[in-house]
ZAVO-926048 format. One record per residue (C-alpha): x, z, y; residue number from 1. Coordinates in nm, 4 decimals. Layout:
% ZAVO-926048
x X&z Z&y Y&nr NUM
...
This chain:
% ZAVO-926048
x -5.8614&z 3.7561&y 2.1093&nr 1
x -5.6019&z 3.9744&y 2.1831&nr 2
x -5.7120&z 4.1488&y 2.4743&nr 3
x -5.8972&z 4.4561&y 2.4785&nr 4
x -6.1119&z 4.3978&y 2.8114&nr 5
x -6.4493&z 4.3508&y 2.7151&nr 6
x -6.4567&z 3.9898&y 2.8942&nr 7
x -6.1461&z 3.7227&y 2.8641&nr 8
x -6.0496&z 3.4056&y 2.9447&nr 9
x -5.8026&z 3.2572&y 2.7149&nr 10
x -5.6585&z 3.1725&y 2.4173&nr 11
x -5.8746&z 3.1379&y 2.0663&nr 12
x -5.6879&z 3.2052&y 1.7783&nr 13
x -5.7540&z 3.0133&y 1.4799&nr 14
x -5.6378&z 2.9463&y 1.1349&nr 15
x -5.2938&z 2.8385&y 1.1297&nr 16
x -5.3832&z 2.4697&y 1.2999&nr 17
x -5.2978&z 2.1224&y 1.1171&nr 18
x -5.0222&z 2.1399&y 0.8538&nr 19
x -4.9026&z 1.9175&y 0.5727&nr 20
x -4.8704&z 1.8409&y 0.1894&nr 21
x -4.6708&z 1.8168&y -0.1015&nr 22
x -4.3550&z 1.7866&y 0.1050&nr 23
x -4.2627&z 1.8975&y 0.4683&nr 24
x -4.0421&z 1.9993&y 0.7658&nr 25
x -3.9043&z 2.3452&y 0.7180&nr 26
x -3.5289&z 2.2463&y 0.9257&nr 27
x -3.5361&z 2.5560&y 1.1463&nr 28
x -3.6005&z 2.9295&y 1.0573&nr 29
x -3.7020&z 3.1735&y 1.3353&nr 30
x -3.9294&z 2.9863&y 1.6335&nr 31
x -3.9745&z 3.1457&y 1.9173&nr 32
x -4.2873&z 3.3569&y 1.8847&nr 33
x -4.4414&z 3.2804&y 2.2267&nr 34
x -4.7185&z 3.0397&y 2.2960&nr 35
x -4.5310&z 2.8137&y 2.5934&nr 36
x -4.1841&z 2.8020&y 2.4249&nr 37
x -3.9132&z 2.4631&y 2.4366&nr 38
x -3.9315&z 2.2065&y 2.1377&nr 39
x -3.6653&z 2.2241&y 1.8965&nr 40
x -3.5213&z 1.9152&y 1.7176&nr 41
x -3.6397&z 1.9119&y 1.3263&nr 42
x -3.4833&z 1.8079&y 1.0366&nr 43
x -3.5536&z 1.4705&y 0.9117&nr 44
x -3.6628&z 1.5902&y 0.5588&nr 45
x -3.9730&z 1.7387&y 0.4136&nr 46
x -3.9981&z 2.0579&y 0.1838&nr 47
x -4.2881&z 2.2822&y -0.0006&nr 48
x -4.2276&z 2.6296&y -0.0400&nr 49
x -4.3958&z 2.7072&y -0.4422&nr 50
x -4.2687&z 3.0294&y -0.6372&nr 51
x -4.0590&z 3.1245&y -0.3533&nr 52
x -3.8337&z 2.8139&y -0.3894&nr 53
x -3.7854&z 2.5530&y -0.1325&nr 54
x -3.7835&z 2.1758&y -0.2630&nr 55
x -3.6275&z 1.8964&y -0.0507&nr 56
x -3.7014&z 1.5408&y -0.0499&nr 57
x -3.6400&z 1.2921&y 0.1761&nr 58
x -3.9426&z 1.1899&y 0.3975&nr 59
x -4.1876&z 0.8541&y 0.1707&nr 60
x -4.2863&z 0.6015&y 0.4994&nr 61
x -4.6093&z 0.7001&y 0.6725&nr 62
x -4.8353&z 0.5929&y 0.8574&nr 63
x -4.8647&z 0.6560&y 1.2483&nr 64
x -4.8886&z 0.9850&y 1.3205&nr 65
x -4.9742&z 1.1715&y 1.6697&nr 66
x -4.6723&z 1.3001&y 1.8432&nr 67
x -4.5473&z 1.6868&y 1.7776&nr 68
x -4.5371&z 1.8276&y 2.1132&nr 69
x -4.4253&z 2.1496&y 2.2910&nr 70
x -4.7743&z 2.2124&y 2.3067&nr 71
x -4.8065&z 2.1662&y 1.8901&nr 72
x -4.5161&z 2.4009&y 1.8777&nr 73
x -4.6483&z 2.6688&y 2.1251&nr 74
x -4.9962&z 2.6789&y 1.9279&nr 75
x -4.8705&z 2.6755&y 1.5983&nr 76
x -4.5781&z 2.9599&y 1.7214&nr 77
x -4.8925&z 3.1576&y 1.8332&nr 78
x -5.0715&z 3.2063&y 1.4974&nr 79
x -4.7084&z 3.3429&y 1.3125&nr 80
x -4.8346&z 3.6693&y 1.5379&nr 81
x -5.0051&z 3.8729&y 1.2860&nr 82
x -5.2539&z 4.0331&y 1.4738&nr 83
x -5.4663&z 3.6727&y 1.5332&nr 84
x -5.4747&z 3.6670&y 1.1356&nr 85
x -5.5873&z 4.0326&y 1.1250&nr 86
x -5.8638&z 3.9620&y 1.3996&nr 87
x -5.9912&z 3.6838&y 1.1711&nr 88
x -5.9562&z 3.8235&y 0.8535&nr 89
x -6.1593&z 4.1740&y 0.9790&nr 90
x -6.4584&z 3.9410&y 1.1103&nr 91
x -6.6479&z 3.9879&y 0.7724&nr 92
x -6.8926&z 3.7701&y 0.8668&nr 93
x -6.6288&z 3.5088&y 0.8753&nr 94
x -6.4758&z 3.6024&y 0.5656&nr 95
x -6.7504&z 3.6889&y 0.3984&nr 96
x -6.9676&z 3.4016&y 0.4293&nr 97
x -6.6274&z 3.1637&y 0.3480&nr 98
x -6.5966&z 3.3460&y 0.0414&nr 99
x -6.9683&z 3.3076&y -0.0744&nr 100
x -6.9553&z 2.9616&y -0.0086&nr 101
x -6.6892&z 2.9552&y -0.2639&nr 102
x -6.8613&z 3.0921&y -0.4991&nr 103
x -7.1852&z 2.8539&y -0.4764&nr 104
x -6.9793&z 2.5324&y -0.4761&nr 105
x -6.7832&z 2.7107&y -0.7633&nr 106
x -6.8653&z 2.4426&y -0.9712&nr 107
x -6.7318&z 2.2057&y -0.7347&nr 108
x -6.3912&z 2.3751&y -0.7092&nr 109
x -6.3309&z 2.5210&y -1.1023&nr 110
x -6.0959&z 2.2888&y -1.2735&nr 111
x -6.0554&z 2.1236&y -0.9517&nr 112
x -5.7766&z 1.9934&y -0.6469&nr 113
x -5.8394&z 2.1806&y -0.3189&nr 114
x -5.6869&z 2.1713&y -0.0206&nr 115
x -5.6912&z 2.4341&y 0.2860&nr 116
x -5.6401&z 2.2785&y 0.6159&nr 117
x -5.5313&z 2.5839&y 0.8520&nr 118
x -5.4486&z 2.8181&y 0.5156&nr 119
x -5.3240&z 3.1404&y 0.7365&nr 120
x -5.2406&z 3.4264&y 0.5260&nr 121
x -5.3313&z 3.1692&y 0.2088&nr 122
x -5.6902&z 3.4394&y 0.2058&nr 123
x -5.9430&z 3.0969&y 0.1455&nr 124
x -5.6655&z 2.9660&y -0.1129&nr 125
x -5.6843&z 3.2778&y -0.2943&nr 126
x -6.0947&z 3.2396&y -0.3535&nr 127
x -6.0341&z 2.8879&y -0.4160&nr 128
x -5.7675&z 3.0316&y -0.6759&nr 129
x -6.0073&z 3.3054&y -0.7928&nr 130
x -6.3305&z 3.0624&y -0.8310&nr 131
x -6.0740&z 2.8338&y -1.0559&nr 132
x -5.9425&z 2.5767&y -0.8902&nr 133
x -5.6819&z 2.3636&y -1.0952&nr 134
x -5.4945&z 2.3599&y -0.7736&nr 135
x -5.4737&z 2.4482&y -0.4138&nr 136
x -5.2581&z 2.2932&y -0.1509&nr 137
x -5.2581&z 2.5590&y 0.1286&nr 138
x -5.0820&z 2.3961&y 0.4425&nr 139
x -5.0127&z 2.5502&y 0.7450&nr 140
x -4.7338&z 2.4469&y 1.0135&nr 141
x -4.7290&z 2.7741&y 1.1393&nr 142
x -4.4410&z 3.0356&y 1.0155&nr 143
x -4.7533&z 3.2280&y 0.8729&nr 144
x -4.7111&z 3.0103&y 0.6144&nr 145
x -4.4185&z 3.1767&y 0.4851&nr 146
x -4.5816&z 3.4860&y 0.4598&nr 147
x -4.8897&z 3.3422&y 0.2980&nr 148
x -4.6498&z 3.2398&y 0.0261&nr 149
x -4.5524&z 3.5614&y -0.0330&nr 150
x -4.9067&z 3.6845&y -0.0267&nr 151
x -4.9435&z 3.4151&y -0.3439&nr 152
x -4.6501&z 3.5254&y -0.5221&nr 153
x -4.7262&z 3.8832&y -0.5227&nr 154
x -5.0687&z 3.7780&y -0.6569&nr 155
x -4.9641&z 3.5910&y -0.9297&nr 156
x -5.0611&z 3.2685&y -0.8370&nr 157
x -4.7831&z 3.0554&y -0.7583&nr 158
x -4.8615&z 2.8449&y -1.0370&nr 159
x -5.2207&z 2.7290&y -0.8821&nr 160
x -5.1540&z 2.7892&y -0.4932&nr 161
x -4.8431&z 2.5671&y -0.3467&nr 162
x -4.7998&z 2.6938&y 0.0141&nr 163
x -4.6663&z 2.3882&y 0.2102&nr 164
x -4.5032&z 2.4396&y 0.5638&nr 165
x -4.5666&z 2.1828&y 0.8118&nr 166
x -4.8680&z 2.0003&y 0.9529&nr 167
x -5.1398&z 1.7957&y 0.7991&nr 168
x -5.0339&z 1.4824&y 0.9606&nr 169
x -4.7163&z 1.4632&y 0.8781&nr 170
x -4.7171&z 1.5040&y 0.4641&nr 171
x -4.7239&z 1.3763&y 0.1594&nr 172
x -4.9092&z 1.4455&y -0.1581&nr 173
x -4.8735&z 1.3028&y -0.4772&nr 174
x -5.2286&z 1.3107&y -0.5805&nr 175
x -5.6229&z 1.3056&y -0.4193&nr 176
x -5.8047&z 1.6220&y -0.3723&nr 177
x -6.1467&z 1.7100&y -0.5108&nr 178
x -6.2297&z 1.9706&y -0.1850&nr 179
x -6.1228&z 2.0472&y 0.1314&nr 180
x -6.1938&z 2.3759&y 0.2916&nr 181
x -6.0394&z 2.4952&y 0.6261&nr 182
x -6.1720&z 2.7583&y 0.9043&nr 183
x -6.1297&z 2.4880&y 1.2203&nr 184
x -6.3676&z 2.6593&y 1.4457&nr 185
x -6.2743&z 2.7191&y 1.7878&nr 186
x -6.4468&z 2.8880&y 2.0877&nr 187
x -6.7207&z 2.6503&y 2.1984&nr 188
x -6.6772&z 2.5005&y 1.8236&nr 189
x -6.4458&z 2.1995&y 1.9528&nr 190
x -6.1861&z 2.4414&y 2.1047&nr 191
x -5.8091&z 2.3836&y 1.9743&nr 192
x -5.9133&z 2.0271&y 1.8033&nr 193
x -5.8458&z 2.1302&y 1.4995&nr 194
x -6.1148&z 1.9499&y 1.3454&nr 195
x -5.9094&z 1.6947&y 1.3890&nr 196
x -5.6608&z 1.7697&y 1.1442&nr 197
x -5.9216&z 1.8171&y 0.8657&nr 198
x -6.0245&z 1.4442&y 0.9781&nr 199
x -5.6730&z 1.3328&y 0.8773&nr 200
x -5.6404&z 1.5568&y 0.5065&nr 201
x -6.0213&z 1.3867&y 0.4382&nr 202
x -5.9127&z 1.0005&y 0.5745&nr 203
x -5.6038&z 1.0666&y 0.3619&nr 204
x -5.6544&z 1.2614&y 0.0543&nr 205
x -6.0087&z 1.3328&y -0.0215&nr 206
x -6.1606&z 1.1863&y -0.3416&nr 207
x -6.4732&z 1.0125&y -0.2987&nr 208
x -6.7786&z 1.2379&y -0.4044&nr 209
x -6.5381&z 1.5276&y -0.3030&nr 210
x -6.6708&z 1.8714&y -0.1451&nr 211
x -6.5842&z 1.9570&y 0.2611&nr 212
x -6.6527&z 2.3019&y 0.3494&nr 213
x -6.7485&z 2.3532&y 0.5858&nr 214
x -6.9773&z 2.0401&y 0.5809&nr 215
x -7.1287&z 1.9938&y 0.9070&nr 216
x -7.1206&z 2.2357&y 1.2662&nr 217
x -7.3746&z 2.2397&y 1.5547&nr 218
x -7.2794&z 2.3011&y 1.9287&nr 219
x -7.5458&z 2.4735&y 2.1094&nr 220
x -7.5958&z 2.5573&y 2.5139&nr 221
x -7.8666&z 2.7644&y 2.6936&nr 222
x -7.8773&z 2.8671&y 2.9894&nr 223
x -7.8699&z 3.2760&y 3.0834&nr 224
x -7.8837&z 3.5633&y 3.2948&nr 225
x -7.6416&z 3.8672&y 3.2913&nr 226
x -7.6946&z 4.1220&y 3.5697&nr 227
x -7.4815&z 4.3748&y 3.4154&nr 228
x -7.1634&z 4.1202&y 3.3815&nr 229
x -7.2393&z 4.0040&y 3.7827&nr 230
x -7.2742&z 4.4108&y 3.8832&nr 231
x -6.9480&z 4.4876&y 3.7096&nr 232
x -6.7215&z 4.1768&y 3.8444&nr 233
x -6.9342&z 4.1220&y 4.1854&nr 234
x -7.1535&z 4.3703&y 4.3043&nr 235
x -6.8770&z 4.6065&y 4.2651&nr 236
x -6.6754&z 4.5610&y 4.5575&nr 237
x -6.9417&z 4.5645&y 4.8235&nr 238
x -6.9192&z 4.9039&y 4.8436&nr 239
x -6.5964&z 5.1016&y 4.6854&nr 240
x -6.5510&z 5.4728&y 4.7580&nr 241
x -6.8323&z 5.4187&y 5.0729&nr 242
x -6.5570&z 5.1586&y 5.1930&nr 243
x -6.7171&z 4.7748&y 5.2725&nr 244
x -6.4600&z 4.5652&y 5.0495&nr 245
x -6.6843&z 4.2653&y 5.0705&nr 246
x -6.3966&z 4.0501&y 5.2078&nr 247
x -6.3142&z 4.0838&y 4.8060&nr 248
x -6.6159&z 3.8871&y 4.7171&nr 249
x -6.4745&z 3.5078&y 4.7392&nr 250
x -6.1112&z 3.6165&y 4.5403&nr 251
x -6.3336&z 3.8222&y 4.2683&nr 252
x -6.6107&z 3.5666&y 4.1907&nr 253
x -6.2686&z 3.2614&y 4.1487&nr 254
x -6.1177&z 3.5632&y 3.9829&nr 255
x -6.3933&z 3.6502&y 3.7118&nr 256
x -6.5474&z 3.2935&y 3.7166&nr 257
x -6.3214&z 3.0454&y 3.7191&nr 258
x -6.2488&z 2.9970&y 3.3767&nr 259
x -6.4963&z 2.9887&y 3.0539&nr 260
x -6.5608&z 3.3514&y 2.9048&nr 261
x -6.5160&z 3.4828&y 2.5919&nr 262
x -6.7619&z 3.7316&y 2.5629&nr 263
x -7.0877&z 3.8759&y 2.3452&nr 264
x -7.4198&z 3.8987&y 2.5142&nr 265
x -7.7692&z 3.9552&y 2.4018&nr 266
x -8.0476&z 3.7230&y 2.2577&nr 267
x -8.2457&z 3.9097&y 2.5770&nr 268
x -7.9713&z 3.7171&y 2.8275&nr 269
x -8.0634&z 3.3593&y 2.6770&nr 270
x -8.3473&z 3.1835&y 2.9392&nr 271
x -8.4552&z 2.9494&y 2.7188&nr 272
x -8.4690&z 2.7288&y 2.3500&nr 273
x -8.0757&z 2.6406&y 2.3010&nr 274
x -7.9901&z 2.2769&y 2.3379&nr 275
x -7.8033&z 2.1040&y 2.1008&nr 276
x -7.4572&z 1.9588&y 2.2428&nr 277
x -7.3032&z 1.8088&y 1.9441&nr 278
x -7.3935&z 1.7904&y 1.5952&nr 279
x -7.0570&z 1.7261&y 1.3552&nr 280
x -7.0639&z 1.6299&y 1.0128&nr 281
x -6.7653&z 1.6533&y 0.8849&nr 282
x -6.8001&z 1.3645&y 0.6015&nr 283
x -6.7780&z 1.1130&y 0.8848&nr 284
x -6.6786&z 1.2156&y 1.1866&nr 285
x -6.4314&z 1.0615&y 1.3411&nr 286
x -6.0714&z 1.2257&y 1.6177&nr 287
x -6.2194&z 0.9037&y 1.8433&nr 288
x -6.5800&z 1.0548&y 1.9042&nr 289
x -6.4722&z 1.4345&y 1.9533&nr 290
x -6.2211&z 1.3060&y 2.2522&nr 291
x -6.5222&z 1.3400&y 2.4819&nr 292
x -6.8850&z 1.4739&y 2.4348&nr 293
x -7.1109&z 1.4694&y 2.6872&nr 294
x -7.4939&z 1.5532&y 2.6201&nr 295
x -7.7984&z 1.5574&y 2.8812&nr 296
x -8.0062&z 1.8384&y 2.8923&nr 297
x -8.3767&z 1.9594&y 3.0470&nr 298
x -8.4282&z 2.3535&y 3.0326&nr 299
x -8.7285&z 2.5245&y 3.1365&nr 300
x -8.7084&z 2.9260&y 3.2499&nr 301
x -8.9169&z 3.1575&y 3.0133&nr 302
x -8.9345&z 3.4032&y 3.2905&nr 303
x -8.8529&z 3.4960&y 3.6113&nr 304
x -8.4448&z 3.5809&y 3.6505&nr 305
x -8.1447&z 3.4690&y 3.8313&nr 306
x -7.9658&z 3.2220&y 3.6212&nr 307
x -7.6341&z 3.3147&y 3.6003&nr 308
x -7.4491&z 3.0031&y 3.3806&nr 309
x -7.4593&z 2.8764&y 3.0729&nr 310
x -7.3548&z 3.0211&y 2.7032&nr 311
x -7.2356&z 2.8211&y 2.4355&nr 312
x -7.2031&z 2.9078&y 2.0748&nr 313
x -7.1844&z 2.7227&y 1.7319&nr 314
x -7.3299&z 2.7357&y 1.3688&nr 315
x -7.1587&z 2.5971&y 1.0591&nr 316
x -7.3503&z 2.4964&y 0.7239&nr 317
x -7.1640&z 2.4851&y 0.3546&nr 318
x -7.3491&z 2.2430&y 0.2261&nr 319
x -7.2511&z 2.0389&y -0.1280&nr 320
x -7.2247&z 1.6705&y -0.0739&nr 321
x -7.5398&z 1.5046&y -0.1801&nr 322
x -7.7287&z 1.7354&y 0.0935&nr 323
x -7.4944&z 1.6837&y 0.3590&nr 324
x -7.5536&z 1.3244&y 0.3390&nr 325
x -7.9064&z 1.3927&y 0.4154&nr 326
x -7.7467&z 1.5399&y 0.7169&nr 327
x -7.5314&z 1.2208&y 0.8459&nr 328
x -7.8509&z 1.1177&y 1.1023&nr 329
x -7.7999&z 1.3670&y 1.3781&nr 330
x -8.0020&z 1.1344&y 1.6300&nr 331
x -8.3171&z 1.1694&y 1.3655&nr 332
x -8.2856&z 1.5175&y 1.2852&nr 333
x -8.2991&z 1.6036&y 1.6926&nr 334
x -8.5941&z 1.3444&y 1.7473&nr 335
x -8.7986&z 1.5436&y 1.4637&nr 336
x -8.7135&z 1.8900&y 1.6856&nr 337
x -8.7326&z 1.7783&y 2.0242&nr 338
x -8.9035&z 2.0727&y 2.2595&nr 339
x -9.1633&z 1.9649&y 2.5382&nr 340
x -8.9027&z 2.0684&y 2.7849&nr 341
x -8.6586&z 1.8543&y 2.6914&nr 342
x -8.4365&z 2.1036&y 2.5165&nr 343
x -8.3295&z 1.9804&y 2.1424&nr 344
x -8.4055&z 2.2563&y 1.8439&nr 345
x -8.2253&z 2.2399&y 1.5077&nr 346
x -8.4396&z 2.4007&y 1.2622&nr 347
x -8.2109&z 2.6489&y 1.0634&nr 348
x -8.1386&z 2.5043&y 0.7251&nr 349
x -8.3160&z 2.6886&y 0.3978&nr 350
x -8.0873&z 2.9736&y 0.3062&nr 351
x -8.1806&z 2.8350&y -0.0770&nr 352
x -8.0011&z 2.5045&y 0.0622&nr 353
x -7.6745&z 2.6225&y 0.2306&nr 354
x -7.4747&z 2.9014&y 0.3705&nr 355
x -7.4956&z 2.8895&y 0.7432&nr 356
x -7.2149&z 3.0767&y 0.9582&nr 357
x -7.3772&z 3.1130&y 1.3038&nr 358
x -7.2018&z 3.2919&y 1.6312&nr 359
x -7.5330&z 3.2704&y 1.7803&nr 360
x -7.5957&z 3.5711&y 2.0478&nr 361
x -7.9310&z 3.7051&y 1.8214&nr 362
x -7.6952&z 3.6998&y 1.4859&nr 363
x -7.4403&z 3.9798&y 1.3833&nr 364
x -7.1271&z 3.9436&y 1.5868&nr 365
x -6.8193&z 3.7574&y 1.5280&nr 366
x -6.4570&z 3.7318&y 1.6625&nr 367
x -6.5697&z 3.3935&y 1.8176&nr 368
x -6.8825&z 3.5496&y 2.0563&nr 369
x -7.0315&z 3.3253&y 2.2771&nr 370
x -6.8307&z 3.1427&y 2.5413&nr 371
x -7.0019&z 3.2168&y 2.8923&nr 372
x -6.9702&z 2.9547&y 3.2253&nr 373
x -7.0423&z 3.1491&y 3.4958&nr 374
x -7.1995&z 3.0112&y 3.8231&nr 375
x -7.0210&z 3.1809&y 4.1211&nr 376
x -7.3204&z 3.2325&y 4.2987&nr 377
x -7.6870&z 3.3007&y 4.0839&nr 378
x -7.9625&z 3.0823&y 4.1178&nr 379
x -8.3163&z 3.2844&y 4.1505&nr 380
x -8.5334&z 3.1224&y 3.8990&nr 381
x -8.9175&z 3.1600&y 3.8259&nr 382
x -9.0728&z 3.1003&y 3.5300&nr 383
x -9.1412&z 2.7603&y 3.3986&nr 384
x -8.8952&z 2.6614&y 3.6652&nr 385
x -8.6895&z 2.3698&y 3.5233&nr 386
x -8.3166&z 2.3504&y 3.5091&nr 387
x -8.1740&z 1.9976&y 3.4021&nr 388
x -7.8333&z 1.8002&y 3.3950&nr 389
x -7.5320&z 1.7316&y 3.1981&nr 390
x -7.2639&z 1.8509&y 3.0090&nr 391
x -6.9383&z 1.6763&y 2.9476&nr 392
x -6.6774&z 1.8410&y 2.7320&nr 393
x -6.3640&z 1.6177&y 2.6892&nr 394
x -5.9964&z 1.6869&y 2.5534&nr 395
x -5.7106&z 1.7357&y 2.8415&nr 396
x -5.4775&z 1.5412&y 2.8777&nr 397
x -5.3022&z 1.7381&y 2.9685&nr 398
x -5.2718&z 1.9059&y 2.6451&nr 399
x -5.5499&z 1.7917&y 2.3918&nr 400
x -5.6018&z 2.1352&y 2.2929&nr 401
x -5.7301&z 2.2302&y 2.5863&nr 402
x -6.0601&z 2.1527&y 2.6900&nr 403
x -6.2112&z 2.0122&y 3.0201&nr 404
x -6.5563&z 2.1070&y 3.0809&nr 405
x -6.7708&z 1.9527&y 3.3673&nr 406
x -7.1173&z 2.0834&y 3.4233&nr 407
x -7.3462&z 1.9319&y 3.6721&nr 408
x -7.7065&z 2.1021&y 3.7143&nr 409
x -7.9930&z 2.0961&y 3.9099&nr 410
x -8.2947&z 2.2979&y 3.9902&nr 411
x -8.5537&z 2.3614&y 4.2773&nr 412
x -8.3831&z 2.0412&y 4.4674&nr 413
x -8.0557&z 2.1956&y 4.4339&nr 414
x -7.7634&z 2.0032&y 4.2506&nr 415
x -7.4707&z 2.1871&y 4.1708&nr 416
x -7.1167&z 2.0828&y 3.9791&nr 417
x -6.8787&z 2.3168&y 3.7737&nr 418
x -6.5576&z 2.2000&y 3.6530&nr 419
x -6.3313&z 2.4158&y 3.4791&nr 420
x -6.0642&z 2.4646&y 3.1892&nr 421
x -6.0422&z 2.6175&y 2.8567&nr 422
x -5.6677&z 2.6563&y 2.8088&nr 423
């Protein structure tokens, strides 16, 4: 995030979005570096930037591909800002975990085709580059992308990493690809649909047998309570300076609570065992079933607190591909973990088994957090007291980036709806 409040509503900033392949659209230079700008016509022919040259060719038929909107452009002009790449590349849990995952599947990638979906600065191409890979297609249709191919060049590896311009679906390539990597991860995991994308580069180019990293993602919800956060935004103006400024109260709570928070809170603020939302493998997942999720869950209290909303947050695994396919039966895995309360635990895979990346509220902290819907008004809870409902999160269509989230709950004969917008 960009801001420096300690709470925000906004914008998640993720690795440079879809791009494409072996050839691409490079017809303008300088976009407008704002996130809401006009669409520009583009040139009719495809290049790849390699060794600091540009090659031209003219576009091979394709098949149908989604439409590039001003919304595409806006996105993709908001990650050629440096500081969302800095944010990212500073998370070293991130980073860190990416690059070990690299290293374990090195056998996978040595001697190898890779592609990075989202490449950024080029940073994951690099390992892929340093772990051996025959060759790495990083793609990005952001104007990062022209950066991360200097970032290759001064490295000395434009002869394994070709940095192509342009997005995923609109590309090219001349040959299959052994892996795929990409860091698609948004806030609430399905933020920014760029999973998406990495759907298209695996329908399209992936080898069969080939290596996804990451290989599957988890979308968990629990229910919590945050005094401190309600004392701060709320509380605050009953009494200012000894003056009553309680007519404040309605404007602050739409003010503070209207949209999802990006925030970090405590394992201590979590009410409950998490729910599981969605479970993603990325072998077969399909753009169709991530246009709308919707999940029912049962919570029980563990103790006595107002209930304030509801967190989200996400784990990823790196798993190789004969144990992710032991991993394509969501439905069975859940059954095997289901909680007397309703409430659906994922046991947390063997370390031994997989590299797990998890944004999870009792785990070190990452630029992701935990996204936070707040009620505007608590609800006082006792313990064992049960909380149930649904939880629909669905693409706008508005722009499919954005996400719609509806919550509907229920508990001590009290029913309650939340609608609201990640944008």
């Amino acid at each position: 995030m960009f801001s420096s409040q300690a709470y925000s509503n906004g914008h998640h900033r993720q690795q440079g979005g879809s791009a494409t392949s072996s050839e691409q659209q490079l017809g303008m230079s300088h976009r407008q570096r704002v996130r809401r700008g006009s669409r520009r016509s583009r040139d009719s022919r495809d290049t790849y930037v390699s060794g600091g040259s540009i090659r031209v060719s003219e576009q091979e038929q394709q098949p149908e591909r989604p439409p590039f909107t001003d919304f595409d452009m806006a996105y993709f002009n908001s990650y050629a800002h440096v500081g969302i790449h800095e944010e990212m590349i500073k998370d070293r849990v991130r980073t860190e975990t990416y690059r070990a995952a690299i290293m374990r599947h090195q056998n996978f990638i040595a001697g190898k085709v890779v592609m990075d979906v989202g490449c950024g600065t080029g940073i994951l191409s690099i390992f892929c580059a340093q772990a051996g890979a025959k060759r790495v297609y990083a793609v990005d249709a952001s104007e990062i992308a022209v950066q991360a191919n200097e970032v290759v060049r001064a490295n000395n590896l434009s002869d394994v990493v070709i940095v192509l311009h342009g997005r995923v679906e609109d590309v090219q390539i001349e040959e299959g690809v052994d892996v795929i990597i990409s860091e698609w991860m948004g806030y609430m995991l399905l933020y920014e649909s760029m999973l998406g994308s990495v759907i298209t580069a695996r329908d399209r180019w992936l080898k069969p047998g080939g290596l996804i990293l990451p290989s599957n993602a988890t979308l968990y919800m629990a229910p919590v309570t945050h005094n401190d956060r309600y004392r701060e935004s709320i509380d605050f103006w009953r009494n200012v300076y000894g003056i009553d400024m309680s007519a404040m109260l309605p404007l602050a709570k739409q003010c503070a609570f209207e949209e999802p928070s990006v925030e970090t809170i405590a394992g201590e603020n979590v009410l409950t065992w998490p729910h599981v939302v969605k479970h993603v493998d990325c072998y077969s997942v399909t753009i169709q079933e991530l246009q709308s999720v919707t999940t029912r869950y049962r919570f029980k209290s563990m103790m006595r607190a107002p209930l304030h909303g509801f967190a989200f947050w996400f784990d990823v695994e790196f798993n190789g591909p004969a144990i992710s396919q032991t991993n394509r039966q969501p439905s069975a895995l859940m059954a095997d973990n289901q909680a007397e309360d309703g409430s659906q635990r994922k046991k947390r895979t063997n370390p031994n088994e997989a590299l797990v990346l998890s944004t999870a509220p009792e785990d070190p902290q990452t630029h992701w957090q935990q996204t936070l819907i707040y009620f505007y008004d608590p609800i006082d809870l006792e313990q064992d007291q049960v909380i149930e409902g649904s939880a629909t999160l669905s693409q706008s269509r508005e722009n499919a980036r954005f996400m719609n989230i509806r919550l509907e709950y229920a508990s001590g004969q009290r029913s309650f709806v939340k609608e609201c917008v990640m944008r």
